[in-house]
MMTF fields as JSON, N, C-alpha, C and O atoms, coordinates in Angstrom:
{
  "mmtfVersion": "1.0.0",
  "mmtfProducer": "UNKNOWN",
  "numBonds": 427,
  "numAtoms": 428,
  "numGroups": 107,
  "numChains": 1,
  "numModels": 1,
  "chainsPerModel": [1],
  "groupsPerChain": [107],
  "chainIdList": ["A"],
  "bondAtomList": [4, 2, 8, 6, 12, 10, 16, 14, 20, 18, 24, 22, 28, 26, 32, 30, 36, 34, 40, 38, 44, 42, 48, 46, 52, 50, 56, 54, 60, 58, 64, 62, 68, 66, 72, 70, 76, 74, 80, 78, 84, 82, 88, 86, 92, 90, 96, 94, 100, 98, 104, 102, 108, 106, 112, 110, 116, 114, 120, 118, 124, 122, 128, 126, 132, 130, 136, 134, 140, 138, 144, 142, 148, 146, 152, 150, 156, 154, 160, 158, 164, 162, 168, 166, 172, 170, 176, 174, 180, 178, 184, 182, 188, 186, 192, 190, 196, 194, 200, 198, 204, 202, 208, 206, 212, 210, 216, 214, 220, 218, 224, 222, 228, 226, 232, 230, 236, 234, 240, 238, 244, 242, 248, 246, 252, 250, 256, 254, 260, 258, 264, 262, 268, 266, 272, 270, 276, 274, 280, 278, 284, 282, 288, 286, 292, 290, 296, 294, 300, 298, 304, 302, 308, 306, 312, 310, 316, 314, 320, 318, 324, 322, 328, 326, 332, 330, 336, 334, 340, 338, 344, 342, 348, 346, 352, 350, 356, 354, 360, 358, 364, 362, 368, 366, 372, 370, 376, 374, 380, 378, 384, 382, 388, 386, 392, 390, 396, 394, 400, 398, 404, 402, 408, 406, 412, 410, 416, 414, 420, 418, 424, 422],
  "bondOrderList": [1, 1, 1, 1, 1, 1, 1, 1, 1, 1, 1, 1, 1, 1, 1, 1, 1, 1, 1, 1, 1, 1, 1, 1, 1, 1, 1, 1, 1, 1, 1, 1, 1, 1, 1, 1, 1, 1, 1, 1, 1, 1, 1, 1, 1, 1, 1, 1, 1, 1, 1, 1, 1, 1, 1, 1, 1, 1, 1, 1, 1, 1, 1, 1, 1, 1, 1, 1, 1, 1, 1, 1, 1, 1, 1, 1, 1, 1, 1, 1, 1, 1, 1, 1, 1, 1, 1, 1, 1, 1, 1, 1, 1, 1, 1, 1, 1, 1, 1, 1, 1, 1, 1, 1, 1, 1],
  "groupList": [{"groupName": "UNK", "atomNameList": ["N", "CA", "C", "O"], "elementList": ["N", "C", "C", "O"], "formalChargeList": [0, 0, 0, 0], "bondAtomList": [1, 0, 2, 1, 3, 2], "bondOrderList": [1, 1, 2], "singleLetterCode": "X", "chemCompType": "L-PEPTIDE LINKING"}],
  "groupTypeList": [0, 0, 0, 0, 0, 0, 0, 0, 0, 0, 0, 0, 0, 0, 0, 0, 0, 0, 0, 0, 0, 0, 0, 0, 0, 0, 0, 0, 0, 0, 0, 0, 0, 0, 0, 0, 0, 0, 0, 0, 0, 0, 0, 0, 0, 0, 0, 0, 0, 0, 0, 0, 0, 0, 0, 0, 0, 0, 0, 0, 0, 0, 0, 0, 0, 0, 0, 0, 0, 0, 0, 0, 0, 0, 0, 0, 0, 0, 0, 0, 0, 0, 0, 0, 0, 0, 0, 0, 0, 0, 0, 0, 0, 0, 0, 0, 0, 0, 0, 0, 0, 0, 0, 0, 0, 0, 0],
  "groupIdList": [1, 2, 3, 4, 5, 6, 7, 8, 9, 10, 11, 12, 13, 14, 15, 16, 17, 18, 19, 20, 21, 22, 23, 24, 25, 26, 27, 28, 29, 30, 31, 32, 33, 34, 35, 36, 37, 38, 39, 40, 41, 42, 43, 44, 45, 46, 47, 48, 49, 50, 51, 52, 53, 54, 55, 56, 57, 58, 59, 60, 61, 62, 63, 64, 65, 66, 67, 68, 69, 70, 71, 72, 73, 74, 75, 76, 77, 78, 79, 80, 81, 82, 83, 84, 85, 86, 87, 88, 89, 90, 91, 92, 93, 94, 95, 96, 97, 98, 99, 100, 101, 102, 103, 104, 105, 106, 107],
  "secStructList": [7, 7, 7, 7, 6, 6, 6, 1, 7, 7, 7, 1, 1, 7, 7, 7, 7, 7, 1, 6, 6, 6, 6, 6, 6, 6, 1, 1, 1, 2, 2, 2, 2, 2, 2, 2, 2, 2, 2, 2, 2, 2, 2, 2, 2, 2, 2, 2, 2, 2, 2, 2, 2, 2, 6, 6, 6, 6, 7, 7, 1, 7, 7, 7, 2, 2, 2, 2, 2, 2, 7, 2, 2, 2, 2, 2, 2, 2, 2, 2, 2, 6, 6, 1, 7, 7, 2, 2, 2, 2, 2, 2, 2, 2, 2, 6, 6, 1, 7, 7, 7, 7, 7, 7, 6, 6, 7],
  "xCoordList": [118.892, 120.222, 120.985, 121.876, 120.592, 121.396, 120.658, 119.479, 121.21, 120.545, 119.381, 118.909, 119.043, 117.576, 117.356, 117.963, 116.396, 116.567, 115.911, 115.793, 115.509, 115.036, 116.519, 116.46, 117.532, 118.542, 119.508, 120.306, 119.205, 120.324, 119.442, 118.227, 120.583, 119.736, 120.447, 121.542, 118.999, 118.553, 118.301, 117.504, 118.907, 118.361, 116.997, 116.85, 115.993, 114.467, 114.319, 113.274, 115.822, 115.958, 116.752, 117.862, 115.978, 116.677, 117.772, 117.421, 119.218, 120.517, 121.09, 120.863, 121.877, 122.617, 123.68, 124.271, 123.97, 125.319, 126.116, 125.819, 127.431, 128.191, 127.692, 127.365, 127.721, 127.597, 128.605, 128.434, 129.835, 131.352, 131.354, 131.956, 130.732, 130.466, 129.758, 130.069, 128.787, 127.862, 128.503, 128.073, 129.296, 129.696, 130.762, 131.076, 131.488, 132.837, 132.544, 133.278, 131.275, 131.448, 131.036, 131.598, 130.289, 130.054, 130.707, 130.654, 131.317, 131.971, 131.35, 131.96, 129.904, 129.171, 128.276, 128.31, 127.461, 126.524, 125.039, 124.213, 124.884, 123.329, 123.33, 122.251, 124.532, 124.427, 124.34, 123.832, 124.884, 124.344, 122.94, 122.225, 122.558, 121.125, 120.255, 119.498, 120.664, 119.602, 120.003, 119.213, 121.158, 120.809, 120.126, 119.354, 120.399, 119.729, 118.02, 117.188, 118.105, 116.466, 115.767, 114.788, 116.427, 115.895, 115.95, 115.184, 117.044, 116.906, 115.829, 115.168, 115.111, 114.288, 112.814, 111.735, 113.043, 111.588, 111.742, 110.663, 112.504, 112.589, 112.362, 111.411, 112.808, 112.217, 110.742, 109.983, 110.502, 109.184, 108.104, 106.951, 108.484, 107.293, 107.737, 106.841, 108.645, 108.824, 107.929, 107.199, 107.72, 107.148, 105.706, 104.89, 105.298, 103.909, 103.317, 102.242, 104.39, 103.817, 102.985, 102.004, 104.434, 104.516, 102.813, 101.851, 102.859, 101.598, 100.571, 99.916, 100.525, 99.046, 99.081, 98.082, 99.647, 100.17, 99.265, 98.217, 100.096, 99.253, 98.273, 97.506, 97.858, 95.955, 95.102, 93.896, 95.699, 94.557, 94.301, 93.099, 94.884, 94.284, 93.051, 92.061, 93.292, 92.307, 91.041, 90.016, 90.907, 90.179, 88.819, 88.984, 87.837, 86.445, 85.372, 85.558, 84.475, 83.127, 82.681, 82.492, 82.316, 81.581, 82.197, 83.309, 82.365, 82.349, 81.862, 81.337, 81.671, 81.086, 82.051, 83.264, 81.11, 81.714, 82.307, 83.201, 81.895, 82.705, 83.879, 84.797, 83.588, 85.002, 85.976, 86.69, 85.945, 86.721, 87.561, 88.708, 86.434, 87.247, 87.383, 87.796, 87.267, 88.085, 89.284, 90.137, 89.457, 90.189, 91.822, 92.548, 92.15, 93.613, 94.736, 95.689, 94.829, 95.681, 96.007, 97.165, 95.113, 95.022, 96.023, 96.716, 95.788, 96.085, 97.623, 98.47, 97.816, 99.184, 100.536, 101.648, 99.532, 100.49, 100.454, 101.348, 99.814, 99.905, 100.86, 101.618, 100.922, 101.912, 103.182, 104.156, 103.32, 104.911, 104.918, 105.303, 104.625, 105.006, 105.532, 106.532, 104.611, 104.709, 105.931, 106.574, 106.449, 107.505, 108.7, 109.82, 108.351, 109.87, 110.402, 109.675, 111.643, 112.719, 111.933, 111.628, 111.89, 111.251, 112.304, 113.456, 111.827, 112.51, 113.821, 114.779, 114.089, 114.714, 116.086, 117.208, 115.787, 116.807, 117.769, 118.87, 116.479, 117.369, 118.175, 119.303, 117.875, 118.29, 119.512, 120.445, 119.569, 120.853, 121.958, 123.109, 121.374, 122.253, 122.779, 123.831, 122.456, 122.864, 123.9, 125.04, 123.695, 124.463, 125.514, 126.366, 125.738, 126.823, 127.424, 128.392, 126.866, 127.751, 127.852, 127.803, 128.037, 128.315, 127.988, 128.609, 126.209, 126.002, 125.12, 124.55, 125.213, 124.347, 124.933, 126.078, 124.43, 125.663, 124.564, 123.395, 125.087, 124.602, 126.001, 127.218, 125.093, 126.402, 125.818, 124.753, 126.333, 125.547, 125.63, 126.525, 124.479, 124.232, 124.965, 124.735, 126.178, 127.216, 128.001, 128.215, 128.355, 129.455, 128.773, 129.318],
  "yCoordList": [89.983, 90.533, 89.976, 89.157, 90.517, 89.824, 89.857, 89.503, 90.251, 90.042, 90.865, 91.963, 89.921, 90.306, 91.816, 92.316, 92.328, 93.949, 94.09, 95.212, 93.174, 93.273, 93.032, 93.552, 92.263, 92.419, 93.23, 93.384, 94.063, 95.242, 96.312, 96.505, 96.952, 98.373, 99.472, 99.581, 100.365, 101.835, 102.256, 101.711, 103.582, 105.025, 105.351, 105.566, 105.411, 106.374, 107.944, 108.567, 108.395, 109.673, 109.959, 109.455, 111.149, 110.95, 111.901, 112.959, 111.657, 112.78, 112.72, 112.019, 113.611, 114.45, 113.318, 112.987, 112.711, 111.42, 112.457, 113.49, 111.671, 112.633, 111.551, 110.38, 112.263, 111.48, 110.4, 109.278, 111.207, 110.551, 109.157, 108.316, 108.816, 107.56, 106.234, 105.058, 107.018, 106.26, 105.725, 104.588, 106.041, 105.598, 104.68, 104.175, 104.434, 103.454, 102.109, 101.639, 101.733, 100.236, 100.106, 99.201, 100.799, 100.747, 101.434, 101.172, 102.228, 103.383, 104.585, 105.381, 104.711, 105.319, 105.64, 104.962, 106.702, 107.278, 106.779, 106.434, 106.817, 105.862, 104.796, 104.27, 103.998, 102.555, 102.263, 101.175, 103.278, 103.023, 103.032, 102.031, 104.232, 104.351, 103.258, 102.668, 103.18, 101.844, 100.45, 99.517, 100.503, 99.192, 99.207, 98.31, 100.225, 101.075, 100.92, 100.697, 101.161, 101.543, 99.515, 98.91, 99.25, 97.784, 97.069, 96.132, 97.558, 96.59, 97.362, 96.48, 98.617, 99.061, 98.613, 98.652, 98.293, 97.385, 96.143, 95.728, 95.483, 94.064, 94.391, 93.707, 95.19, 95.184, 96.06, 95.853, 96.993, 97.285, 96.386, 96.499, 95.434, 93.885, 93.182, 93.46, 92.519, 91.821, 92.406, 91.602, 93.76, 94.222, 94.087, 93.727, 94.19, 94.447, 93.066, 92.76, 92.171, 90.654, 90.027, 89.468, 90.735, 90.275, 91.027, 90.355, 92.365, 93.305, 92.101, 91.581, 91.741, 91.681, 90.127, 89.726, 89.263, 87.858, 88.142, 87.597, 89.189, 89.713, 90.137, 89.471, 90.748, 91.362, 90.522, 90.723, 89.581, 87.731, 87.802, 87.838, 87.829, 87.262, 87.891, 87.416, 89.332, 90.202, 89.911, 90.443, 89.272, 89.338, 88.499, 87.468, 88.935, 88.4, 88.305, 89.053, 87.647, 87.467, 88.616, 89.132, 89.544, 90.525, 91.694, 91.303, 93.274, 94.705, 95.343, 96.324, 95.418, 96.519, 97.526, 97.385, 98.898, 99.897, 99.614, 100.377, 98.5, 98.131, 97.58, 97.81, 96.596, 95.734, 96.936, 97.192, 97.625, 98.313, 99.257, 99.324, 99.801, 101.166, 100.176, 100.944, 98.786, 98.079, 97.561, 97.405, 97.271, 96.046, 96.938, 97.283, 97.173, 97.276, 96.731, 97.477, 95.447, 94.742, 95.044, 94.804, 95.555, 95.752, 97.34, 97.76, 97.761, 99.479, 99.331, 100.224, 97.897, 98.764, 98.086, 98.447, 96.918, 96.418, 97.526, 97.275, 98.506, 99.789, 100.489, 100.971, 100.64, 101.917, 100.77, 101.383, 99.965, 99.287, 99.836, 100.994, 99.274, 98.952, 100.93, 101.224, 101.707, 103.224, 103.487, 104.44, 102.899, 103.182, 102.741, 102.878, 102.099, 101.18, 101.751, 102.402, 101.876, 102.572, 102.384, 101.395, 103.452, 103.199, 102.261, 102.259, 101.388, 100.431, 101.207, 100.443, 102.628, 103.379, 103.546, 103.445, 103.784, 104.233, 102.78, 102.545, 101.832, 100.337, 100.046, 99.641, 100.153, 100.24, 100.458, 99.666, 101.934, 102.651, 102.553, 102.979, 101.911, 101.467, 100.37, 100.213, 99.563, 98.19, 98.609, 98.33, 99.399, 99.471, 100.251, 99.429, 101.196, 101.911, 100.935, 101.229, 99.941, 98.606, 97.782, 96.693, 97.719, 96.642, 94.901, 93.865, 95.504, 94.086, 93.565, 92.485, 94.615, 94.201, 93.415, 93.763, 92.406, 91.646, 92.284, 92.423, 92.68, 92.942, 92.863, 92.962, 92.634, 92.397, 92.753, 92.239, 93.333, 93.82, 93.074, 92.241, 93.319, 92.206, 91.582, 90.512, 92.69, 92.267, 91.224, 90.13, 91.35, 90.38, 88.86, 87.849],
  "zCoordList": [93.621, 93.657, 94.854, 94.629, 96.687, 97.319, 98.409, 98.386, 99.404, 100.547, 101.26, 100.962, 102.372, 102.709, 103.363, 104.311, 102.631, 103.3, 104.539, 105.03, 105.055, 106.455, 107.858, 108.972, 107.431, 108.118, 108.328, 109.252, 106.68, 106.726, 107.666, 107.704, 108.437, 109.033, 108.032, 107.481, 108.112, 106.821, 107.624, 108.388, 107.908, 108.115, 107.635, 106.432, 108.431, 108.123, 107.422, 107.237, 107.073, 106.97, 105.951, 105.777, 104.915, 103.622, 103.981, 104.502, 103.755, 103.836, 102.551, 101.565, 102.797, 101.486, 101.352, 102.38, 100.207, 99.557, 98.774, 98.175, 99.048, 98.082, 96.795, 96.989, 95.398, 94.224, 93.739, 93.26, 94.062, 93.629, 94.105, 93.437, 95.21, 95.948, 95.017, 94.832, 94.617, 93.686, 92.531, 92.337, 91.737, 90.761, 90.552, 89.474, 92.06, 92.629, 91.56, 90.69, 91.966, 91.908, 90.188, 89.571, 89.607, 88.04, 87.358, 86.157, 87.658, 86.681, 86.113, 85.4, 86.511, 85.87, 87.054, 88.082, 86.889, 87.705, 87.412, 88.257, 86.037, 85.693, 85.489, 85.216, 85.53, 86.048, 87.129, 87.402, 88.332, 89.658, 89.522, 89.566, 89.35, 89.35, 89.306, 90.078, 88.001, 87.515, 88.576, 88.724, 89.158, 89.887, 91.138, 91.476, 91.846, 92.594, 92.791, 93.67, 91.548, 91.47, 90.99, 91.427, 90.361, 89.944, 91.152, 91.379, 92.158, 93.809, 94.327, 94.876, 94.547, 94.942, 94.407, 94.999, 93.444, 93.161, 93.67, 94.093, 93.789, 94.345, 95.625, 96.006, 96.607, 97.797, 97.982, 98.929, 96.99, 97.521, 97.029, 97.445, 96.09, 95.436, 97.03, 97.827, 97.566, 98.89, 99.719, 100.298, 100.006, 100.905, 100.158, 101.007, 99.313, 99.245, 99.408, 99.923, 98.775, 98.962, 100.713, 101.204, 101.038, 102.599, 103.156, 103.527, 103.072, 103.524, 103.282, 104.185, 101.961, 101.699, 101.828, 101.231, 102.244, 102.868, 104.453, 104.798, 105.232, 106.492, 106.362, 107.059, 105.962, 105.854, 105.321, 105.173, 105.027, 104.409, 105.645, 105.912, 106.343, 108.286, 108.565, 109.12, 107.98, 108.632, 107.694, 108.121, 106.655, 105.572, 106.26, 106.912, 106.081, 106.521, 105.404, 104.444, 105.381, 104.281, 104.637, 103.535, 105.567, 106.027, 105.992, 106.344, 105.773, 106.319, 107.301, 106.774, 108.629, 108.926, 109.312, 109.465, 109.492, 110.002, 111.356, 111.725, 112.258, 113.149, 113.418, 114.205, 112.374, 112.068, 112.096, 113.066, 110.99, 110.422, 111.735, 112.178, 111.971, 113.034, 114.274, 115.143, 114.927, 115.815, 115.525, 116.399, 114.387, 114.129, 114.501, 113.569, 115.774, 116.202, 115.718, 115.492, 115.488, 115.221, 113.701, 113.358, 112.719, 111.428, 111.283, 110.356, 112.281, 112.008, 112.918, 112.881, 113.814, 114.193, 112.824, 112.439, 112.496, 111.412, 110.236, 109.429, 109.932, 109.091, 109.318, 108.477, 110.818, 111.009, 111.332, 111.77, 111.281, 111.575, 109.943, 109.778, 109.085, 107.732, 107.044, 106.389, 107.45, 107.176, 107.975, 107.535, 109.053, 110.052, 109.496, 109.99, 108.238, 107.567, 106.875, 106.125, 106.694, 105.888, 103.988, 103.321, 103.799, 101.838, 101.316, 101.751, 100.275, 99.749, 99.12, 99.01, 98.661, 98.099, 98.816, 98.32, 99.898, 101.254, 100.994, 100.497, 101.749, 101.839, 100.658, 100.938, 99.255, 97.62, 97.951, 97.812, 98.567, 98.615, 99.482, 99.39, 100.332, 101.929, 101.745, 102.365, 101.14, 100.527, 99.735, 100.108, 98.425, 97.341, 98.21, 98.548, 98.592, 99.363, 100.425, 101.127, 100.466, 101.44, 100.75, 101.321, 99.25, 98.759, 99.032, 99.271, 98.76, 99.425, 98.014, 97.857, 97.148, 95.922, 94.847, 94.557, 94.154, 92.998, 92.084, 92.446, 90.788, 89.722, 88.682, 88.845, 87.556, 86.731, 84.923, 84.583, 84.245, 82.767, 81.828, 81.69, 80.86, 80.187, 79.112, 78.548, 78.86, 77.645, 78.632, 78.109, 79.663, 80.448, 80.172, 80.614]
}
């Protein structure tokens, strides 16, 4: 759709939208939705790509119970990623800034 959701800044915190807002740019309230929600899978597939791109690093032939409960570097890249705005928020922060192109399939 458009741009990278790592440059836009999202609020961590879900608040109350007026609805009337949502429907500006489609005319409709479940066409927001749906674009909404179809950019929210595109960024939560980006993110999962990216996660599991990083944890190849951590990836070893071996398990132990040591590895596991040392490996620091493994657990702070956990909590950055849990610390990130849900792909949902960003969905919506975007679309309310008009940064999303979508366009329907009769056009």
């Amino acid at each position: 759709m458009s741009t990278d959701h790592k440059k836009h800044k999202t609020n961590t915190l879900a608040i109350t939208r007026d609805i009337n807002t949502f429907d500006e740019q489609t005319g409709n309230l479940y066409e927001a939705v749906v674009v909404i929600s179809k950019r929210a899978n595109q960024i939560a597939l980006d993110m999962k790509e990216e996660l599991a791109d990083k944890m190849k690093e951590f990836a070893t032939g071996r398990d132990t119970m040591e590895e596991i409960l040392e490996n620091r570097e493994q657990i702070d890249l956990a909590r950055h990623y849990e610390q990130m705005p849900k792909p949902t928020l960003s969905a919506i922060q975007e679309y309310l800034d008009k940064q999303i192109y979508f366009r329907r399939p009769e056009e």
